[in-house]
N, C-alpha and C positions, 0 to 999 in steps of 0.2 A: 374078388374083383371090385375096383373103386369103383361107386358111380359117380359119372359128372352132371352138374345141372346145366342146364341151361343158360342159366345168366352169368357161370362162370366162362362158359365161350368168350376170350375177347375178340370185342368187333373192330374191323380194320375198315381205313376209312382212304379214297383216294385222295382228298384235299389237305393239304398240304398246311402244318400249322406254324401262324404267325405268333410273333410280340405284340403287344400293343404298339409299340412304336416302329416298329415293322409296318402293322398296317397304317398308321398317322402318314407314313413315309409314303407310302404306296398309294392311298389318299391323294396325299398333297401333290405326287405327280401326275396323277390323272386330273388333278384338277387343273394345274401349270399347263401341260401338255396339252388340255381339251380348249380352254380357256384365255390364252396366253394375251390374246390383246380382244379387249372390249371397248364397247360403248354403252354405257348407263345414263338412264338419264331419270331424275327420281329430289327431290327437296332433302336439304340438308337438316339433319337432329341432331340435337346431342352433340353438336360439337365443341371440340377443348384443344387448346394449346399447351404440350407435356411441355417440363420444365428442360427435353432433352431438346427439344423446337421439331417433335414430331407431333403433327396432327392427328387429331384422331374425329369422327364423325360416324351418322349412320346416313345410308342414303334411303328410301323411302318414297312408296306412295300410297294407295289407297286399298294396295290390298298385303302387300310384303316390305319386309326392310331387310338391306345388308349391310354391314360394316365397313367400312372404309378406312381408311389409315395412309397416309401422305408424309414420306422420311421426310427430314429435314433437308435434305440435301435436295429435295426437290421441291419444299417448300418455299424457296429463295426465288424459286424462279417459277412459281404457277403464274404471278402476273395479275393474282385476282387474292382479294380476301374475303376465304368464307365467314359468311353468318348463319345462323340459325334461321330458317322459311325461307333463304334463296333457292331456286329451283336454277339445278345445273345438270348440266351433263358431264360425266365423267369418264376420262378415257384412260384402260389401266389392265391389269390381269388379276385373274382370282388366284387366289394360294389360301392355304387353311393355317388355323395356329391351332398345335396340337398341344399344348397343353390345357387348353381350353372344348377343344373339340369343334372348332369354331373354322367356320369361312369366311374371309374376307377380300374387300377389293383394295389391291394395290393401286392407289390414283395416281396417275403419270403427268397427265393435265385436266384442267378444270374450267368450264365452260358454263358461260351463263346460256340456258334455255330459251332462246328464242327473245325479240325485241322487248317486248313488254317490262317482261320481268325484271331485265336490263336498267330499263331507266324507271322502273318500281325503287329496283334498289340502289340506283343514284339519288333519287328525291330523296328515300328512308334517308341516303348518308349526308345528303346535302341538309336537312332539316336536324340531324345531330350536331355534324360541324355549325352549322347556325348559330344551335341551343350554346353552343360554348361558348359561343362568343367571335369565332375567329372571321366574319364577315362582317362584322363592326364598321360603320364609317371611321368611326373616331380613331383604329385601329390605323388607317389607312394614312401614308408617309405622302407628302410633295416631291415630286420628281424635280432635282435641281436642275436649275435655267443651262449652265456651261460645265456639264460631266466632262473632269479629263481622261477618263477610263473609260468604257460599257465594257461589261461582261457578258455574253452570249451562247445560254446553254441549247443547244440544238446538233443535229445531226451531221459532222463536216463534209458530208457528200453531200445535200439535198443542193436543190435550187433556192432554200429558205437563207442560208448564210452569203450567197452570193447575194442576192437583192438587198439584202439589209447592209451589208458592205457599202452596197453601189449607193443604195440612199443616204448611209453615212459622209460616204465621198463626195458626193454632191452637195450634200446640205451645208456640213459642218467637219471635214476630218478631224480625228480625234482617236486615241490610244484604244483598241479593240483587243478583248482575251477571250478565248473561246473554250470552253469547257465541252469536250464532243461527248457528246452519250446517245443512247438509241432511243427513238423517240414511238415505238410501238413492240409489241412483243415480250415475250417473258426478258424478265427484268428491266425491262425501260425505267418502269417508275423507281425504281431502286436507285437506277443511275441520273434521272433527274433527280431527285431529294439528296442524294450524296453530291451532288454537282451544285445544287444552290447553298446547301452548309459548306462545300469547300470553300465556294467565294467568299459565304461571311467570316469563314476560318483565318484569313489573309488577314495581316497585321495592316494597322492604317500606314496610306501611304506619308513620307515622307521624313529627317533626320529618326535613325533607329528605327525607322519601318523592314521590309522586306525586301528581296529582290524584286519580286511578285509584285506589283501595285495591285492596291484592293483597290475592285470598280467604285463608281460613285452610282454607279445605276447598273440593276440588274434588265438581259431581254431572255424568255422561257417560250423558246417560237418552234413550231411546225408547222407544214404546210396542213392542207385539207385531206379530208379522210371520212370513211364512215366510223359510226358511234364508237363502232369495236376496234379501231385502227386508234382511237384517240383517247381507250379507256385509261390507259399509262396517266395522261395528264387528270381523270376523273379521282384516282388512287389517293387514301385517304393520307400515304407518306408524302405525296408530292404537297398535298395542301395544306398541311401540316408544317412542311419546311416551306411554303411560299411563305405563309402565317407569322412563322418566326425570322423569319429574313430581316436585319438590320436593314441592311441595303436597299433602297428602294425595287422593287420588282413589277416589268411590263409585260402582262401573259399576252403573248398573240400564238395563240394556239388553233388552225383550223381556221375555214373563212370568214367570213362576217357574222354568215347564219350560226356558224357551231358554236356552241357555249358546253365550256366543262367546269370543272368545279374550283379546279385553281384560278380562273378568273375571278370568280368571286373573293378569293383569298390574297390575290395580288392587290397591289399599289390603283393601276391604271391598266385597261383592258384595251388592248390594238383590235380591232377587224383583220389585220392582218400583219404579216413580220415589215412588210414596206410600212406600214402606218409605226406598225412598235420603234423605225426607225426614227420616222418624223416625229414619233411625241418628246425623245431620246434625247434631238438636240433639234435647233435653233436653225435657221434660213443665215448664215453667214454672213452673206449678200446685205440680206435686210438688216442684219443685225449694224455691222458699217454703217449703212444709209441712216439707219434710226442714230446711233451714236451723235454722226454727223451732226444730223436734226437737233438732235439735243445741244450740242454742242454750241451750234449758230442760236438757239433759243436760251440757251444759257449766257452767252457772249452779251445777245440783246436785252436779257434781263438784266443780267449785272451791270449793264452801261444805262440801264434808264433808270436802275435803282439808286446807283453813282448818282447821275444828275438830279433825282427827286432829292436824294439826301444833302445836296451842294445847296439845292434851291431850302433848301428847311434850314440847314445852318444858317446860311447867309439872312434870310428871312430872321429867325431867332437871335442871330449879331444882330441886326440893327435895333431892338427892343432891347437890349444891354447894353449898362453905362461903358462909359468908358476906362478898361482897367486900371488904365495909369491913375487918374481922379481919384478911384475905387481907393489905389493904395495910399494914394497922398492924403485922401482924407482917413484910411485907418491910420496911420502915419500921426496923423497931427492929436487923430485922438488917446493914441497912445504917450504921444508927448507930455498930454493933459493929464491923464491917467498917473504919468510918472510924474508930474508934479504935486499933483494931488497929494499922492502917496508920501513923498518927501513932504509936505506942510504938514499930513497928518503925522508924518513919524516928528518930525519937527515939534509941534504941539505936543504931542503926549511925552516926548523926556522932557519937554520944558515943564509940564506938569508935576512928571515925575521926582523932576529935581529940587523944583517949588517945595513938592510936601517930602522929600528927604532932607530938605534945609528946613525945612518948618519941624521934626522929627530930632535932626541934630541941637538946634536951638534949646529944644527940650528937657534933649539928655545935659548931664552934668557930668565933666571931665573930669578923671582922675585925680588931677590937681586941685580942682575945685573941691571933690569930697574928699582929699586929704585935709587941705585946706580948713574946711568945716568940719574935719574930725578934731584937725588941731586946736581951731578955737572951740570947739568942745571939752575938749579934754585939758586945753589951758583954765578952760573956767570948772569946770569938776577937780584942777589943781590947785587954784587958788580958793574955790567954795570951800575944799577939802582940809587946807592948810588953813583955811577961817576957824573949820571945825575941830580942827587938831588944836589950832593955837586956842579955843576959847575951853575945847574941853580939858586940856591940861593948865587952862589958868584955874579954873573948876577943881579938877585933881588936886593941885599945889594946895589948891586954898584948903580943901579938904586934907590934903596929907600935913599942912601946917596945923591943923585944926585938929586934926588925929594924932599928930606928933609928940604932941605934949604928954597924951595916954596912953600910947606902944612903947614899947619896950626899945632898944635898938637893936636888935636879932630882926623882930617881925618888922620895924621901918626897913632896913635894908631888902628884904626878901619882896616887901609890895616895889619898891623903887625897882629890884631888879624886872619884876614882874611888870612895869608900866615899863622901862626901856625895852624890853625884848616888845611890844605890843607897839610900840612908836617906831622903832626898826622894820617891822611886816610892813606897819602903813606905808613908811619911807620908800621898801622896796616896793612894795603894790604901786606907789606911784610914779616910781622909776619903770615897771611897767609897761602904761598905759605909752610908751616913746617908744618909735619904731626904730633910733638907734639905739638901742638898748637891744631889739630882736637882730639887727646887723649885727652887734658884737658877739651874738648867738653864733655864726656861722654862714646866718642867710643874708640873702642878696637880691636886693631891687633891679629887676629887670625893664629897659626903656627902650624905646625906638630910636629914630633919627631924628624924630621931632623931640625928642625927651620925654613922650609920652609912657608913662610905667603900661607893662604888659600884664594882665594878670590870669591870661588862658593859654593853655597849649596850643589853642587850638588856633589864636592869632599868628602863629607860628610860621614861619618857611621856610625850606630849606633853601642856602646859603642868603638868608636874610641878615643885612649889620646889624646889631643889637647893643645896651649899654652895659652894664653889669658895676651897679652902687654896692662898695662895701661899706661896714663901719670903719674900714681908714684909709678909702679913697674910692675913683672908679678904674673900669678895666675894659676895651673894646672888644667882642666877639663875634661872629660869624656861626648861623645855627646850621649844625649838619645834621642828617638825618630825622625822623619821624616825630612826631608829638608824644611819646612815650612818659607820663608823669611819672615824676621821682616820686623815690620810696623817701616815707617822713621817717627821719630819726627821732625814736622815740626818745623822749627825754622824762627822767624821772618828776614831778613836779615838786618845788619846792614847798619845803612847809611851811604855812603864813600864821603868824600870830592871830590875837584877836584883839579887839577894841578895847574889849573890857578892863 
């Protein structure tokens, strides 16, 4: 027989066995189910914006913290943005996430805690927007004198667009666009900041503008409320898009007393949307009467300015000569002037003419140095023929003298030797006569005066000219350039000697 022990007995148990996620499951509905709609209220840690745009935070206070988590989907419209140490109240349901082991509150809406904390955390954001700069005077635009547009983002049911209408009508008509969005509650401020970038979005008005005219001035109006009725316009997107607004922008947000934060970021701040009317445009009425004014004061200036100017001219003619005098005496002196001028040019070619005749005088005329060539060369012909005729009386007397003791072989050969040497002289002195170079070929060139030419450069074309040969003359007519002839060269002849 087997024994059995004891702790092989198995033991049976009534409870019922789970998964782990069985029991996660079972969890999480008892907590949905126990839980389903809360109120929390506890300072915000650790919070973070996921890149999916769901929130996440702890809520907290001085003795425990829970989780929190805020979809995106309900993020759009909490109407408030969390920071780190605001204390809020949270309204929402517990549920667990089980892969964590973890409880958290689903936040549905998000409440600031009580006044205080409220306008703690307007100052915080009002002293950021500050720091950056976006309350700057220098920041701030001039609202133009005669807007033909306003644009008007506010609520198209309240009483705020009817008064701002009626004071428009009144004051100034003029082109009104309305931009309607809700001016409290989850997503207000979304729909004011998307309503003030739509106006700047609008193409300027006029040729290749839009259907749309873009305003020339923006109004961002609500009526009165308390703090929490008016936090929309507090929203760091509404002041943010006041800030970057092109268009000039007039916050009348709330009544005299209320101040939010896009006042500070706007243009010019109404007390009220009837005042954001009156800053907008102009008294119509008045503006006529003033024109007027101007007009009748302009009328009167220019008509006394006219007369001061008449009385100065007239005053200032009588201290000026009289033009006509004016011109007859430049007149006369330019007369002078032109005579002047004719005695000096007068004078200076008479000078000039003076010492080109005194110059000409000087020079010696072709004629003349031919002239005094020829009696030159007549007396070096006759000196020459002295010296010819004395040195062959010389010779003779010598070759008579020699004759008796040569031979007659060597008389003849000296006798032929002194005619070829008297023949050289003969022609050498045939020579020195310029018709002897005519019978060459060449040819004496004269003017009309019969003056010999002896330059190209005297030259012109179709000038008359003479043309001397050695056996006769020939009249020509010079065509073309001063191009110098080519010298034919000629062999020179061979010339005896004295001896």
């Amino acid at each position: 027989m087997t024994e059995i022990r004891p702790e092989q007995i198995p033991v049976t148990h009534n409870l019922a066995e789970l998964t782990v996620s069985e029991l996660s499951a079972a969890i999480k509905r008892t907590l949905e189910s126990g839980f389903d709609r809360v109120r929390v209220r506890g300072e915000i840690s650790g919070f973070k914006r996921a890149a999916s745009g769901h929130l996440y935070l702890q809520l907290k206070d001085d003795a425990a913290a829970i989780k929190g988590v805020v979809w995106r989907s309900t993020a759009v419209r909490l109407g408030l943005a969390p920071e780190d140490g605001m204390e809020v109240v949270a309204t929402g349901r517990i549920t667990s996430y089980a892969e964590r082991s973890e409880y958290q509150l689903v936040i549905e809406r998000l409440e600031l805690a009580g006044l205080g904390a409220l306008l703690k955390m307007l100052e915080d954001r009002k002293k950021k927007l500050a720091a950056e700069g976006l309350f700057d005077a220098a920041r701030k635009r001039p609202i133009p004198l005669l807007p033909e547009v306003i644009g008007v983002v506010t609520s198209p049911t309240g009483a705020v667009i009817r008064d701002i209408l009626h004071r428009l009508a009144d004051r100034f008509p003029c082109h009104v666009l309305i931009w309607p969005v809700l001016v409290q509650g989850e997503g207000a401020a979304l729909q004011v900041a998307n309503a003030i970038r739509g106006f700047n979005a609008l193409p300027p008005s006029g040729p290749g503008g839009g259907k749309v005219p873009r305003p020339d001035v923006l109004i961002v109006a609500r009526g009165g409320g308390s703090l929490e009725d008016l936090m929309a316009f507090n929203e760091e997107i509404v002041v943010r898009a006041a800030a970057a607004s092109e268009i000039p922008l007039i916050s009348a947000v709330g009544h005299e007393t209320d101040t939010t934060l896009i006042d500070f970021a706007s243009d010019r701040r109404a007390p009220t949307p009837t005042a954001a009317a009156e800053m907008a445009v102009p008294v119509r009425a008045d503006l006529i009467a003033e024109a007027a004014q101007l007009g009748h004061r302009l009328a009167r200036a220019a008509s006394r300015q006219i007369v001061e100017h008449r009385l100065m001219v007239e005053g200032l003619g009588r201290g000026l000569p009289d033009p006509v005098r004016l011109i007859q005496e430049k007149v006369q002196q330019l007369d002078h002037w032109v005579e002047r001028r004719d005695n000096a040019q007068r004078g200076f070619f008479d000078r000039k003419r003076d010492a080109l005749s005194a110059l000409a005088n000087r020079l010696r005329t072709p004629r003349d140095q031919i002239a005094a060539m020829g009696s030159a060369l007549g007396y070096a012909v006759s000196h020459l023929a002295t010296c010819v005729t004395a040195a062959l009386d010389r010779s003779g007397r010598r070759l008579d003298n020699a004759g008796a003791h040569l031979r007659p072989k060597l008389l003849r050969d000296l006798i032929e030797r002194r005619s070829d040497a008297l023949a050289s002289l003969a022609a050498l002195l045939d020579s020195y006569s310029y018709q002897h170079v005519l019978e060459r070929g060449f040819a004496l060139v004269r003017d009309e005066d019969d003056q010999p030419l002896t330059s190209a450069g005297s030259l012109s074309s179709g000038m008359p000219v003479s043309l001397q040969f050695h056996d006769g003359r020939a009249r020509a007519l010079v065509d073309g350039g001063s191009a110098a002839p080519k010298r034919k060269t000629t062999k020179p002849e061979k010339q005896g000697t004295l001896l």
